[in-house]
VEXPA-540081 format. One record per residue (C-alpha): residue in one letter; z negated, x, y. Coordinates in pm, whole numbers, plus 32768, in hexadecimal, padded with zeros to 4 digits. Example, Ala and Ser with C-alpha at 12.3 -4.5 7.8 and 13.67 -1.06 7.14 Angstrom:
2
A7CF484CE7E3E
S7D3685577F96
***
This chain:
893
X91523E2730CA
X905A3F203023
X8FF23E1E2F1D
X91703E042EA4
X91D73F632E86
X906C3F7B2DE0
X90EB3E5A2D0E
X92683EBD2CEC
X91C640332C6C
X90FF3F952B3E
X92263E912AF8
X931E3FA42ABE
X9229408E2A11
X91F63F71291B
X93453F1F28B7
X938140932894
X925C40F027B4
X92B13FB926A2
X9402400B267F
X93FA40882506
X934F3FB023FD
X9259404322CA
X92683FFD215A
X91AA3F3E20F0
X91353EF71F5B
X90B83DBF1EF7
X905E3D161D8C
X8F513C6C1C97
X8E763CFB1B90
X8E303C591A76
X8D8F3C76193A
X8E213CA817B7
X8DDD3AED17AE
X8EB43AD518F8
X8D5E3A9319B0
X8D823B041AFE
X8C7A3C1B1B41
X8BCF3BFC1C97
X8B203D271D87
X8BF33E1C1CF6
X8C373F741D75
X8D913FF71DD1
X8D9141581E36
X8ED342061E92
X8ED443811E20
X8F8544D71E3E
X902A453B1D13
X8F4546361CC5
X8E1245011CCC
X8D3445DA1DB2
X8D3944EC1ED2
X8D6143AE1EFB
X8E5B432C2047
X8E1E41B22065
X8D6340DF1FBA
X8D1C3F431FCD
X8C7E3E471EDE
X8CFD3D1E1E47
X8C5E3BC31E9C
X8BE63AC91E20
X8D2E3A201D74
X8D783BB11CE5
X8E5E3BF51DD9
X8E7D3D1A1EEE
X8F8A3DC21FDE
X8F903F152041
X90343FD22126
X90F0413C2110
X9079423F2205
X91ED4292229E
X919A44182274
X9189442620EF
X92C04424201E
X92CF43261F0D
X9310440F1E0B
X921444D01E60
X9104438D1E26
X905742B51CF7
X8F9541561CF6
X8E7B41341C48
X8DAE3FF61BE9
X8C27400C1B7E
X8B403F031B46
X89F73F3B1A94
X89E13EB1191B
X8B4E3F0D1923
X8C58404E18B6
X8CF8409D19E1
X8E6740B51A18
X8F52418D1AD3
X909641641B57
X918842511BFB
X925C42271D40
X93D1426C1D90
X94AF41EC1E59
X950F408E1D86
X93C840671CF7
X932E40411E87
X94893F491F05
X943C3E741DDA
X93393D0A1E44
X922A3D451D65
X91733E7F1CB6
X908B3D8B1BAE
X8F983E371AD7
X8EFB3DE5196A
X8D6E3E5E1948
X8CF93E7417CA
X8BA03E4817B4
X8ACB3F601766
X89BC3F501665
X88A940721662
X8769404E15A7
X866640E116F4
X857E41DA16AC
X83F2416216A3
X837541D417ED
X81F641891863
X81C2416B19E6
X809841F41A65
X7FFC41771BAF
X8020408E1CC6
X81373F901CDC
X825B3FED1DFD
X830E3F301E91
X849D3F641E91
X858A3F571F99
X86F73F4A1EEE
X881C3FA81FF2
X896F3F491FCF
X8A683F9D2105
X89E53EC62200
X890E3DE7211F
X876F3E3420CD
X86C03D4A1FD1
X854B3D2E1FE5
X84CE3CAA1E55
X83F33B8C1ECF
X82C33BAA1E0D
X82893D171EA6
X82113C6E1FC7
X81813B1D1F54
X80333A941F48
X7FBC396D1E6E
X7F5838BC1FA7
X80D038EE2032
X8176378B2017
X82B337A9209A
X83BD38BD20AE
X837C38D5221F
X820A395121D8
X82C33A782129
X83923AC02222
X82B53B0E231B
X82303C1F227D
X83833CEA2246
X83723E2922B8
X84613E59240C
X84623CB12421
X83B83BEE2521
X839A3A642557
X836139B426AF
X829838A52711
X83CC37D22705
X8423384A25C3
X854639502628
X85363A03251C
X85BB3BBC2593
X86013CD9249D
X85C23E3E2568
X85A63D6D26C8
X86F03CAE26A7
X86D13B3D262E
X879C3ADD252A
X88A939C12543
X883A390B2412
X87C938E922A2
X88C838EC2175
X885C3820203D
X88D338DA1F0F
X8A1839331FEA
X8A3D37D92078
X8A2B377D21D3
X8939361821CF
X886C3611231C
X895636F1241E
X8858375D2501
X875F367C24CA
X86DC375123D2
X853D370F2408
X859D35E122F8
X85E636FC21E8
X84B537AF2278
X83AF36AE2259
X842035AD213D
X84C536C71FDF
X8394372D1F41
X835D388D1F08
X835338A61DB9
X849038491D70
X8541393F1E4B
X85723A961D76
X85F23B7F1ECA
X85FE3B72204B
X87403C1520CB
X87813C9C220D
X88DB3CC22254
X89653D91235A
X8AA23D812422
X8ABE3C2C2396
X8C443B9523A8
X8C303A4F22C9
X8DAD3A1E231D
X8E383AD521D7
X8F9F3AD72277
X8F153B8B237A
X8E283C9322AF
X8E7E3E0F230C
X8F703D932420
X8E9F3D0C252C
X8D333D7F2583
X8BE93CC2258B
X8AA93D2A261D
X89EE3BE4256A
X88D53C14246D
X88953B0B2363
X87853AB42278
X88113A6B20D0
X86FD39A01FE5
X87513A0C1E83
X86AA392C1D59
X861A39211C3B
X8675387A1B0E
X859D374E1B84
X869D36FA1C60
X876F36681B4A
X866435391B6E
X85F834031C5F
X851034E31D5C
X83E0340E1E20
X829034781EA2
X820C335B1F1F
X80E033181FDF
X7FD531DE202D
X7EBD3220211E
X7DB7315021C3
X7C8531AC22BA
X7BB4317B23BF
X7B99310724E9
X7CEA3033246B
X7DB1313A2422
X7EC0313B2312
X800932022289
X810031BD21C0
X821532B32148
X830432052028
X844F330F1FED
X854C33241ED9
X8603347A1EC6
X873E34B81DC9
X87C136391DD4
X88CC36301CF6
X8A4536FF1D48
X8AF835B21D4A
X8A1A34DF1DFD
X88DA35281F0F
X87F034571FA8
X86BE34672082
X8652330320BF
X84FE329F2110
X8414319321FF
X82EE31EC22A3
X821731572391
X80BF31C72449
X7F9E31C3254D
X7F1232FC2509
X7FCB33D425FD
X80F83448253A
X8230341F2608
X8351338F2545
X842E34002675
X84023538260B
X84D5354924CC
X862C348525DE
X860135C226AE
X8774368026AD
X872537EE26D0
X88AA3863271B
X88C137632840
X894838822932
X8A4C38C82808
X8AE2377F27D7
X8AE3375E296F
X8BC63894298B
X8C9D382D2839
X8CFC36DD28C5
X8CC237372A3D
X8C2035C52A44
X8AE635DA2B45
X8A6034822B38
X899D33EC2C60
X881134352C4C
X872433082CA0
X871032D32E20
X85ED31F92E21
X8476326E2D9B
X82E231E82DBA
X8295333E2E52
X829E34A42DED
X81AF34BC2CE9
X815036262C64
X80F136492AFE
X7FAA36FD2A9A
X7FE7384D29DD
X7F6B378828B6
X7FEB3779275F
X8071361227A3
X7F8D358C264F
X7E6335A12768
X7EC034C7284D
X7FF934112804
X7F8E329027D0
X806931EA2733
X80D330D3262B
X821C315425B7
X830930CE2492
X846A31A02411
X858A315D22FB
X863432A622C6
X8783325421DA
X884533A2219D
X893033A92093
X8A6834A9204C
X8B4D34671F34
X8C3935AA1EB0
X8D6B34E91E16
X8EAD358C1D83
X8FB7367A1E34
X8E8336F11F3A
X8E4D35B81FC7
X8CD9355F204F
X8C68343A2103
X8B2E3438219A
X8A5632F22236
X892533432317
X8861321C23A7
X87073204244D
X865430E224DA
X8521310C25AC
X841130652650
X82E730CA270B
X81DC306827C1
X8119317F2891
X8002315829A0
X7FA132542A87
X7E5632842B5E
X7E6033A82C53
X7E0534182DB9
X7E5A35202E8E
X7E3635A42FBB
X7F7B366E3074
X7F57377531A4
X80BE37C13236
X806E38DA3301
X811938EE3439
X814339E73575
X801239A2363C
X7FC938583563
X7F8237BF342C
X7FD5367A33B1
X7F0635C03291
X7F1F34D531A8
X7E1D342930B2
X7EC833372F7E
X7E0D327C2E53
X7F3831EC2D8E
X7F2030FD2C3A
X8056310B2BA1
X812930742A83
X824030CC2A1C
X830C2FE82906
X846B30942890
X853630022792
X865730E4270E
X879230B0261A
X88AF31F625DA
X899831E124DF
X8A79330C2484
X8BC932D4239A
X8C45342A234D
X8D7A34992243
X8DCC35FB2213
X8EB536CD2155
X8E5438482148
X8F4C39352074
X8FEF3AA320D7
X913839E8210B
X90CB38B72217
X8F8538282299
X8F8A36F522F7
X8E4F360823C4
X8E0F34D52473
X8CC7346424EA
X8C8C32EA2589
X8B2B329B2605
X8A8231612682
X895A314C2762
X888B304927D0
X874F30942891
X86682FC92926
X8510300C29FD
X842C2F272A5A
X82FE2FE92B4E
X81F12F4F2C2D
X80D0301E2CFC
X7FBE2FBA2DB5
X7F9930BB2EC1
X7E8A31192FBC
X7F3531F830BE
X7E3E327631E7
X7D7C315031A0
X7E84303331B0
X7ECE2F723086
X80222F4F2FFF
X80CE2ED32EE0
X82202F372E43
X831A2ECC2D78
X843D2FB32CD3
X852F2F0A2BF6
X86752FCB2B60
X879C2F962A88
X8870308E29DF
X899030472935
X8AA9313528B8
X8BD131C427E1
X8C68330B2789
X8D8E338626C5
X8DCC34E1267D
X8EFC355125B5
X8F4736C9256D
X905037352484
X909F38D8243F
X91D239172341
X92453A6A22E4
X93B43A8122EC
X94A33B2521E4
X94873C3E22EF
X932A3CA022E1
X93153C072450
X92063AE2248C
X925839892557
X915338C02603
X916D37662673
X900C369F26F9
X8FDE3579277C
X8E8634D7281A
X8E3F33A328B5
X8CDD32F12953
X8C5031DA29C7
X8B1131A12A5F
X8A86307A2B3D
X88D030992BAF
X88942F9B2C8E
X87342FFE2D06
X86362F222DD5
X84D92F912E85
X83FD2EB92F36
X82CD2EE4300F
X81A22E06309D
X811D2D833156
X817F2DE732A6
X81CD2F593266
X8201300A33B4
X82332EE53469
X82472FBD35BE
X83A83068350C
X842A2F4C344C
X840E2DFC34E9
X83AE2E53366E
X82342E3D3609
X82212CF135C4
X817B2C9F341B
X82432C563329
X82442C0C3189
X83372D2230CB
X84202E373137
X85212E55305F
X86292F6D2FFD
X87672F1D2F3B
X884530362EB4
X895D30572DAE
X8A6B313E2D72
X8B6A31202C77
X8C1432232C0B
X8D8F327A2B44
X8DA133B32ADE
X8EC734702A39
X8F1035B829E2
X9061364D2924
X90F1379028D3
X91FC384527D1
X91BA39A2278D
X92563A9D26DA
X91E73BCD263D
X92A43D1C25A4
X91CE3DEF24BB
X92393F4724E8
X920140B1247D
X908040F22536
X90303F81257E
X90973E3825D9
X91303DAB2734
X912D3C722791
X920D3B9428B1
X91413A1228E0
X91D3390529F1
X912D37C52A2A
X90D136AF2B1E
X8F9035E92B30
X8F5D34B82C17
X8DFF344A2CAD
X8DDD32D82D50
X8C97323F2DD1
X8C2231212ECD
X8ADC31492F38
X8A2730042FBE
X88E52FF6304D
X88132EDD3107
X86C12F2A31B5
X864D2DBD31D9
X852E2D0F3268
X84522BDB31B1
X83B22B2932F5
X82912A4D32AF
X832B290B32C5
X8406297D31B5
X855B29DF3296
X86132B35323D
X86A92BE73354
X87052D933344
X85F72E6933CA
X86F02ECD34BF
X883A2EF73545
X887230223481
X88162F93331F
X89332F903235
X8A28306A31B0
X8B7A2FEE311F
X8BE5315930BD
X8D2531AA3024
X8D7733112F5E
X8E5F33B72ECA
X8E98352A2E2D
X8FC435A42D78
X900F36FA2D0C
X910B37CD2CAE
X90BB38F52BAE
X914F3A152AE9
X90953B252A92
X90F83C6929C2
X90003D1F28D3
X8FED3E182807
X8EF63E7A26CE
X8E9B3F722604
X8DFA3F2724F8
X8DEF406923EE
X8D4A41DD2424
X8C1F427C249B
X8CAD41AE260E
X8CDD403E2621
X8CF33F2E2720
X8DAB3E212800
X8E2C3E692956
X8ECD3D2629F6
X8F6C3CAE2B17
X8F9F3B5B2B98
X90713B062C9A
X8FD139962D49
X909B38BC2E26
X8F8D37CA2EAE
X901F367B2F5C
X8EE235842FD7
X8F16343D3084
X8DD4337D3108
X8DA132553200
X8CAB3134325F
X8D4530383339
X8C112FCE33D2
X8C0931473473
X8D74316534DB
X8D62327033D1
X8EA832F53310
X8EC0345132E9
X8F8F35333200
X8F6E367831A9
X901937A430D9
X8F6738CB3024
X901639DB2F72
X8F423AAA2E92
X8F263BB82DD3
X8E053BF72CF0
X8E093D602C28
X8D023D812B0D
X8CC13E692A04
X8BC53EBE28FC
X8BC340012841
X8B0F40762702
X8B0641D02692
X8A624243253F
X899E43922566
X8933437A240C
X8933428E22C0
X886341AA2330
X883741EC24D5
X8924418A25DA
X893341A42747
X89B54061280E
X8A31402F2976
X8AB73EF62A1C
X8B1C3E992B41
X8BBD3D542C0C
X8C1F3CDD2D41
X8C453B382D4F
X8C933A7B2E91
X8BB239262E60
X8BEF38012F0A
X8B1C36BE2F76
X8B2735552EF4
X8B3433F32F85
X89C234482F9D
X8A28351530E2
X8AFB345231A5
X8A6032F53196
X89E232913349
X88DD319B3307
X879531E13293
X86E731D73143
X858F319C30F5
X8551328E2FAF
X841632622FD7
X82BC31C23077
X82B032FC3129
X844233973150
X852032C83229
X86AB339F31DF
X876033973304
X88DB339F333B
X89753510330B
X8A3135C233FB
X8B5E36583306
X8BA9369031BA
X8AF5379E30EE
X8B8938C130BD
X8AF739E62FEF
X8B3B3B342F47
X8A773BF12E60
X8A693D5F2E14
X89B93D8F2C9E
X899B3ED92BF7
X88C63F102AF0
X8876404A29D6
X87BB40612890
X877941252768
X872D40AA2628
X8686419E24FE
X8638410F239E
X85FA41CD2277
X8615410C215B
X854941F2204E
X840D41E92103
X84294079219F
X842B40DA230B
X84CA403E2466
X84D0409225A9
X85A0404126CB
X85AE4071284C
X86993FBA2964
X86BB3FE72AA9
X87523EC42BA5
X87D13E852D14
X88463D612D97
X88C43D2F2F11
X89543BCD2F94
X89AC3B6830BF
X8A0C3A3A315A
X8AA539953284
X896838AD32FC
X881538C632DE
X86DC379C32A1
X861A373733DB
X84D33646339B
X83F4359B348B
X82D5359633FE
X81A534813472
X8082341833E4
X813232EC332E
X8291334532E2
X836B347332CE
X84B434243348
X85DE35113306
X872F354F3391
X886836963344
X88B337573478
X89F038173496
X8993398B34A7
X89A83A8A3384
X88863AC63298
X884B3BAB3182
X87283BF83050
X86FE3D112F61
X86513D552E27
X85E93E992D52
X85533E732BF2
X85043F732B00
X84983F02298D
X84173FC7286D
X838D3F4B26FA
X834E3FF725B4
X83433F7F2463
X828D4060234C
X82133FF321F3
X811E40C82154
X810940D11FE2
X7FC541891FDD
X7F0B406220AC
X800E3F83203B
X80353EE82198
X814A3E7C2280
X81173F2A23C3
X81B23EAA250B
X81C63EFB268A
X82873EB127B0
X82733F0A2919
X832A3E612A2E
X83533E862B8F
X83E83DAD2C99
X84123DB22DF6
X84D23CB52EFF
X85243CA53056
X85B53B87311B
X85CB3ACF325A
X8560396532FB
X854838DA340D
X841437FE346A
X83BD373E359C
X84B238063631
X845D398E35CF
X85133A1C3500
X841A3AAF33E1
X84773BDF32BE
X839D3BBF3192
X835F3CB3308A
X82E63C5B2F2A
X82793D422E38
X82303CD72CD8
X81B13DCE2BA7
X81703D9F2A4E
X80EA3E4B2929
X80B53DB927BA
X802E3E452690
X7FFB3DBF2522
X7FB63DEE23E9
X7FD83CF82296
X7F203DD6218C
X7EF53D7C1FE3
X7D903E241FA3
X7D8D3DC51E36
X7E0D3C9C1D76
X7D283BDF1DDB
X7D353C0E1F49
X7E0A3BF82075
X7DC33C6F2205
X7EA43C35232F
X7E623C70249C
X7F1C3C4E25AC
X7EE13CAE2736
X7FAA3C4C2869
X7F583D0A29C3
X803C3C952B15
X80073D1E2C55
X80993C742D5E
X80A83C912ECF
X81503C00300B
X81883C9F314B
X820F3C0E32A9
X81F33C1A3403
X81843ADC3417
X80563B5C337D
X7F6F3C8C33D2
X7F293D0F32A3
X7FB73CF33169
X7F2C3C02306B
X7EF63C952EE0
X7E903C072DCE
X7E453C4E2C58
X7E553B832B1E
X7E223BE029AA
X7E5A3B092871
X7DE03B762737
X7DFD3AC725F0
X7D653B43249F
X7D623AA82351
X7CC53ADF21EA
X7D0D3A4A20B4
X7C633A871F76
X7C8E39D11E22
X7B4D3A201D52
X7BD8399D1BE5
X7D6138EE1B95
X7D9737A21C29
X7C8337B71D4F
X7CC6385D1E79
X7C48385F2013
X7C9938C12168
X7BF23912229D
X7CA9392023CA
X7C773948252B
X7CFC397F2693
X7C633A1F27B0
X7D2B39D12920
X7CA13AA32A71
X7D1A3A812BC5
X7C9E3B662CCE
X7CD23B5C2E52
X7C283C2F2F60
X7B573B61303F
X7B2A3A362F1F
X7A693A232DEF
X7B103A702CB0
X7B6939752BBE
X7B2A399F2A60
X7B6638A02902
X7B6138C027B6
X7BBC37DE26AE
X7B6C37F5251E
X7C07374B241F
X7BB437132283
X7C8236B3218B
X7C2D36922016
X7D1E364B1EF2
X7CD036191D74
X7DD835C31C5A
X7DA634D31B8F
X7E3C34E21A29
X7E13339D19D8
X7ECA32F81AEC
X7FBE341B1B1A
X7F74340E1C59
X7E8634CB1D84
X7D5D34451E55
X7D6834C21FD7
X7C3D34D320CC
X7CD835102208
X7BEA35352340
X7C97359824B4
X7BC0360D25FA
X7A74360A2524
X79B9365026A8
X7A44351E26ED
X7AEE35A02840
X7B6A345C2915
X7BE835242A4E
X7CD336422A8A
X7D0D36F42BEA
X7E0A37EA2C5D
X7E9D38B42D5E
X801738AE2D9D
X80C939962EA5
X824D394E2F27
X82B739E9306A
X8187398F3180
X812F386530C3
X7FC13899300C
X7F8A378E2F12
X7E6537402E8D
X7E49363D2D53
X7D5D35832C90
X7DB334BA2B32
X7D2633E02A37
X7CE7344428DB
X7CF5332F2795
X7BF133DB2720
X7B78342825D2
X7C5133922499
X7BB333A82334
X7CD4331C2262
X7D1C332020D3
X7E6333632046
X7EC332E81EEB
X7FC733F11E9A
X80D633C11D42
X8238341E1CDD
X836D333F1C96
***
């Protein structure tokens, strides 16, 4: 009863506060040829002109709305439109003038001869603001050895890139890259990164507060951040930088890409293929995953089945990755007449990677501890084919998209495995196979109000199949007597469906919106744990071996929001109201249950300017989560050689506390960022994991009694260029800290991780000639429980420096290198480095550069590591391919 008067409180505080509607002014500006004039300003002013009350920019077609702060009178008020190279023109406001549709301008172009002026000293770079919008000029932070546009990025002052290639702009990662405006990758934006060469891009922007649906610009909120490539004039051209290389021992690389920029037409296609450690997965990574999951509500099924946990080194994945990979990348967008775009992204993938590593695993435990000691050779062979269809209509009026994507993924992976010194060989074979549809369509009525209708729809079938031999835990799986193969079967295909009409009322401080919908779930989950004697017969490793599981989840939704989207405060509160209907059974089990959930979910997320450029945010949710099909199935699965998943008790059943807090500070005229947020998350939960854990398997069942974790993390990072070193200073520190419950072998054991980590860097131009970058990475981390009796710590540091120098035009070289230490009390400390070389020269005849590429000049051909998760010590040892001497023939299209 408290949640509803809670909820009935915001509902009719809502409807209350949008009752009145704003003015709004909208138009084009154009030139004295009709040529509509792009990144214009409009600034609404007082009569006298000494302040200016609103002010907005047109895009890129020349257009721009506006909105009339409800305090002013009209007459009181004038537009004005400016544009540099152009007279600007002013236009007064009365009553008609701001009821009419359109308030169009017509810039004449200014001539003015400019005054000689001689510039004495270093070259700055610029940072040009514009509302939310700041454009880094690309060259300011280029280096002749910088490739691609991606090596630019990563020096930006207040921008960071992952690993992974998440690419984050003042600690938030950005939902994608814009090509001159235009949408090509969506989120898979480490194409754009690593393939447009960077000296065809003329500025970087960073936009802010990003809202890419123009129908919904100024009227409802967004917290995104985006990344805009501007071009040169080169992009009127074919664009390809292609590359041949060849080395030893057998190495080669091949990247062949065609790029056309153009406003009508963009395309990023290219094939590449490789041994030399460069993983083509990389550029199919999606880094908005979590955003399309909570846009569609769609949570696919994970994998079930696996050759064992594997940990990867804290490697650069160039060191040890070995692989023989091949890609086709086809991305095309085509801008036709009346706003229309279509857009075609395909990929096709295959790979071949092997994988040598050892380990050794302590689970501490009270008054025990269990060991284990693995040697695995593995192979792993995935084949991979996506295909996206999108068409899209984007104007102030209506926006209109639908998205259909095809998947077909296929994994072939085999292992020869020594665990505690028996011999076993395995065999995991998958096949994905999938489609989506996703249909959106926003319209702005003759009322100023906004109707929503969407539509999404999935399919997804993965049979999975693992098999084990010879005679793998005989004593559990076939009463001790040999055998040939165990075998796991497991598939679950899934519907999904998900539907909603909202409808939203712009009013005089912001925007409210009312959204009902209904989504459907439906899975079978079917599972066989099967036994190969030796005489060839099949019969089920026992009378509990197969699931025949049937699911079902529908819900109800309508949810009431409200934005506001203008002034020195903006945000989104929301709240959804959930009915939750779920239907499960296995006959085998006598199972059939039903069950009913009714939920409601409040959210918020505020943002408060405390200056031009600062802000202040808080946010805050509350989200009842529920279980899958994964919960409920009663006959065990084998996910592993050493995890055996028993049948659970119940459905999950979870609910999260979040709150979180941050400041953000930029200041634009001396190219400096710095942010800090704070976060606490609480969930608890209506069961909690038990294991058993042996010296040969782990087995694990759900018990019925509540459980609950907690985490605290506090992050800090600073941004600073300096124009009298000319260097891009960065820094971050993070801190982490977890606590949880498990139960094993029947105690009940809280853990308590604590993770921190500090970076600093600096990418520094000492002269024309010559480049510096280094980079260090310190984590602390330490585990506490009381199944052990003192706490175990351990440090690690990464640092990574680089120098390039180019002595005379068209020669230039790098030396690299990486340093990795690992430190743990009691053990002796491990310590690598790696060097690398490379050498280029142009040649003028050929048009064309020469490459000497050499990787892990030491020649390093093992890696260990240390790895800490609750009371389980890992500790890992990998092979190395080596050193790689390799020369690149380098030329342009």
């Amino acid at each position: 009863m408290k949640h509803l008067f809670s909820a009935a409180a915001i509902l009719i505080f809502i409807f209350f506060s949008s009752v009145v509607f704003s003015q709004e002014i909208k138009g084009f500006v154009r030139d004295s040829t009709g040529k509509l004039v792009p990144y214009a300003s409009i600034n609404l002013r007082n009569k006298a002109g000494d302040a200016i009350i609103a002010y907005t920019t047109t895009d890129n077609k020349g257009s721009y709305v506006l909105r009339i702060p409800d305090a002013h009178p009209l007459g009181d008020l004038y537009l004005e439109a400016r544009c540099v190279g152009y007279t600007a023109q002013t236009k007064m406001l009365n009553n008609i003038q701001a009821k009419i549709d359109e308030i169009n301008f017509i810039l004449i172009p200014f001539y003015n001869e400019l005054v000689s002026v001689v510039v004495r000293g270093r070259h700055r770079p610029v940072l040009r603001t514009s509302g939310d919008t700041i454009s880094f000029k690309a060259t300011d932070f280029s280096s002749a050895q910088d490739r691609v546009i991606g090596d630019v990025i990563k020096r930006l002052p207040g921008i960071s890139v992952a690993e992974d290639g998440t690419i984050s702009y003042n600690n938030r990662p950005i939902s994608g890259i814009y090509i001159g405006g235009d949408n090509l990758l969506d989120d898979k934006y480490s194409i754009a990164a690593n393939t447009i060469p960077n000296g065809v891009v003329d500025q970087v922007q960073v936009i802010d507060n990003h809202q890419p649906i123009k129908v919904l610009q100024n009227k409802v909120t967004s917290n995104d951040v985006a990344l805009n490539l501007t071009f040169t004039k080169a992009k009127l051209h074919l664009l390809g930088q292609e590359t041949l290389g060849a080395g030893l021992p057998g190495n080669y690389y091949v990247d062949l890409n065609a790029l056309l920029l153009k406003d009508q037409f963009k395309a990023i296609n290219y094939l590449k293929t490789n041994n030399t450690g460069e993983d083509l997965q990389r550029d199919q990574v999606s880094h908005n995953d979590a955003g399309n999951q909570n846009r569609t509500g769609d949570e696919p099924p994970a994998a079930l089945l696996s050759l064992g946990a594997v940990n990867n080194p804290n490697l650069a994945r160039q060191r040890y990755l070995l692989n023989r990979s091949a890609a086709l990348n086809i991305h095309d967008l085509v801008n036709l007449k009346n706003g229309l775009q279509l857009r075609v992204n395909a990929s096709y993938l295959y790979d071949k990677q092997q994988q040598y590593y050892s380990q050794q695993t302590s689970v501490f435990l009270p008054g025990d501890t269990i060991r284990y000691t693995e040697t695995q050779a593995n192979q792993f062979t995935p084949s991979n084919l996506q295909a996206q269809f999108a068409l899209n209509v984007n104007k102030e009026q209506y926006y209109l998209n639908n998205m259909f994507v095809l998947n077909d993924n296929r994994s072939m992976n085999h292992s020869d495995l020594h665990a505690n010194g028996t011999l076993l060989n395995q065999e995991l074979n998958s096949h994905s196979t999938g489609f989506s549809n996703e249909f959106d369509l926003i319209k702005s009525v003759h009322s100023k109000n906004i109707i929503e209708a969407y539509s999404y729809i999935s399919h997804l079938c993965k049979p999975e199949m693992l098999s084990i031999g010879p005679g793998y835990n005989d004593s559990i799986f076939n009463h001790g007597i040999p055998y040939a193969q165990l075998i796991q079967d497991v598939n679950v295909p899934t519907w999904f469906t998900n539907n909603y009409v909202s409808f939203k009322l712009p009013g005089r401080t912001g925007t409210t919106s009312f959204k009902t919908g209904f989504s459907r779930q439906s899975q079978s989950l079917t599972s066989a744990l099967s036994v190969l004697q030796t005489g060839n017969s099949i019969n089920f490793a026992s009378d509990t071996a197969v699931n025949h599981s049937a699911w079902t989840k529908k819900k109800w939704y309508a949810e009431a929001a409200y934005d506001i989207p203008l002034g020195k405060l903006s945000g989104n509160l929301a709240l959804p109201f959930t009915l939750q209907q779920f239907n499960y059974s296995d006959t085998g089990y006598a199972l059939n249950t039903n069950l009913n959930r009714f939920y409601v979910n409040p959210q918020f997320w505020l943002k408060y300017k405390t200056g031009v450029e600062n802000f202040l945010t808080l946010r805050y949710s509350y989200h009842n989560r529920s279980g899958g099909i994964e919960d409920i199935y009663q006959a065990g699965i084998l996910k592993d050689y050493r995890t055996l998943y028993a049948g659970n008790a119940a459905l999950t059943l979870q609910q999260n506390h979040l709150v979180s807090a941050g400041f953000n500070y930029r200041k634009s005229l001396t190219l400096f960022f710095a942010n800090i947020n704070a976060s606490y998350s609480h969930t608890s939960a209506n069961n909690i994991t038990s294991s058993f854990i042996t010296g040969n398997l782990q087995q694990r069942v759900v018990l019925p009694y509540p459980n609950s974790s907690s985490s605290w993390s506090a992050t800090g990072s600073i941004g600073k260029y300096s124009f009298g070193w000319r260097t891009s200073f960065s820094a971050l520190a993070q801190w982490q800290l977890t606590r949880s419950v498990q139960i094993q072998n029947g105690v009940a054991i809280p853990f308590q991780t604590t993770a921190k980590t500090f970076t600093l860097g600096a990418d520094t131009k000492l002269g024309k000639q010559v480049n510096f970058s280094y980079h260090i990475t310190g984590i602390l981390t330490s585990g506490h429980s009381s199944a052990v009796a003192s706490a175990v710590h351990f440090a690690q540091a990464q640092q990574q420096g680089s120098i390039d120098y180019n002595p005379f035009p068209g020669f230039q070289f790098r030396l690299s290198g990486e340093h990795y230490f690992t430190q743990r009390q009691g053990n002796a400390n491990l310590k690598y480095f790696f060097a690398d070389f490379s050498a280029k020269y142009h040649i003028k005849k050929w048009g064309a550069d020469l490459q000497l590429n050499a990787t892990n000049l030491s020649d390093l051909k093992t890696y260990d590591a240390l790895y800490l998760s609750a009371n389980t010590l890992t500790a890992s040892s990998y092979r190395l391919p080596g050193r790689i001497i390799l020369l690149k023939l380098l030329f342009n299209l």
